[in-house]
N, C-alpha and C positions, 0 to 999 in steps of 0.2 A: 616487653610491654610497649616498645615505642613502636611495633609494629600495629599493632591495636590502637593505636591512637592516630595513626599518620592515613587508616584504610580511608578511603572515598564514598562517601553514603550513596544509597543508588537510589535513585531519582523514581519519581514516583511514574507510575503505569498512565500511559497516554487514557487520555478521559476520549468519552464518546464522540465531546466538539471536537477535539481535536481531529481524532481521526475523519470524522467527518467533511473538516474545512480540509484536510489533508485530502482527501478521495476527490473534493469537489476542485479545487486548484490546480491537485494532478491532474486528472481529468479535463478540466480546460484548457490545459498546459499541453497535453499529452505528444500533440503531432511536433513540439520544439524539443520538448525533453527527450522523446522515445526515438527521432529521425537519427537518421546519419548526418554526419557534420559537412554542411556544403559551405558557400559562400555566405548565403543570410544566416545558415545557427549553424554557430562556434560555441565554444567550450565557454567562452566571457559570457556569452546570451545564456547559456544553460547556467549557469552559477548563478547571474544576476536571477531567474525563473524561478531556484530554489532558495536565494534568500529572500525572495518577495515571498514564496511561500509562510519562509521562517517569520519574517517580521508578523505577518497575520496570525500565528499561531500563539506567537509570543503575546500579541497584543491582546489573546482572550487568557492569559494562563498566569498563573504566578511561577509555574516552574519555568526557566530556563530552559530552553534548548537547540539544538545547534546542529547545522545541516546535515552533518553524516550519519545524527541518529534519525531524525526526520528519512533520509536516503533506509536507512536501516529499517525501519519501522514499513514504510511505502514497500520494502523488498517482503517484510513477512508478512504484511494483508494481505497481497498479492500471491504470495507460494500458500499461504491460508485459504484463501477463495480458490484457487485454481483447485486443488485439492479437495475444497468440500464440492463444489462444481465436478469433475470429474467421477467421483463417488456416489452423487446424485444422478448424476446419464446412466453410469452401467444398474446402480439400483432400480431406474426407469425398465428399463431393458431386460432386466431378469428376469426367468421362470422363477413359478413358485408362490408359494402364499409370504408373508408378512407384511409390516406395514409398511404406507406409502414414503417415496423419501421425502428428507430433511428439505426443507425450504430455504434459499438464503435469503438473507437477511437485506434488506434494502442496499446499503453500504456495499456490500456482498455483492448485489447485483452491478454496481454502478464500477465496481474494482471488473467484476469480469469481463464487461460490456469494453473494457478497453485494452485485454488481453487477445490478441489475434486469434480466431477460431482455431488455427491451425495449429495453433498451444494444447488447445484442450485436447479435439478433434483425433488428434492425429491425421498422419497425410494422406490419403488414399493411392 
């Protein structure tokens, strides 16, 4: 019985703003968080980048949340769109009759727009 009482409730599903203010701070963020670490971005600058993130997110939400899940979250929109993006080219590209492909989603577009072509692409 005391393991039933001691469980962790789980937190409720990121809302639209969120993800949204998420894709737009990544995204302006993009060239400090995604580079190599030189002399001007270190590991202290990238931390500080995703708790500015965090505060703003915080500041629209009543749920609580905390940068690993924020990290988590940015990792599945991302393997998300890369995947409906990829599924989209080769359905462009088929022979055959059915219908036209899936469109994405605004959000959608603005995650793939900062995944390097050579992600989707593949290399030539």
């Amino acid at each position: 019985m005391e393991d039933i009482c001691d469980k962790k409730s789980r937190k409720r599903n990121f809302s639209a703003t969120e993800v949204e203010i998420l894709t737009e701070e990544v995204g302006s963020n993009s060239d400090a968080l995604f580079s190599s670490f030189s002399s001007c971005i270190t590991n202290n600058r990238k931390k500080k980048i995703w708790e500015d993130i965090l505060t703003k997110i915080n500041a629209n939400n009543t749920e609580v949340r905390t940068v690993p899940q924020l990290k988590k979250k940015w990792q599945d929109l991302r393997a998300a769109a890369k995947k409906k993006e990829v599924t989209r080219r080769k359905e462009s590209v088929r022979t055959g009759g059915g219908g036209p492909p899936t469109q994405l989603t605004t959000v959608e577009q603005k995650i793939v727009s900062l995944i390097p072509p050579c992600q989707i692409e593949g290399i030539a």
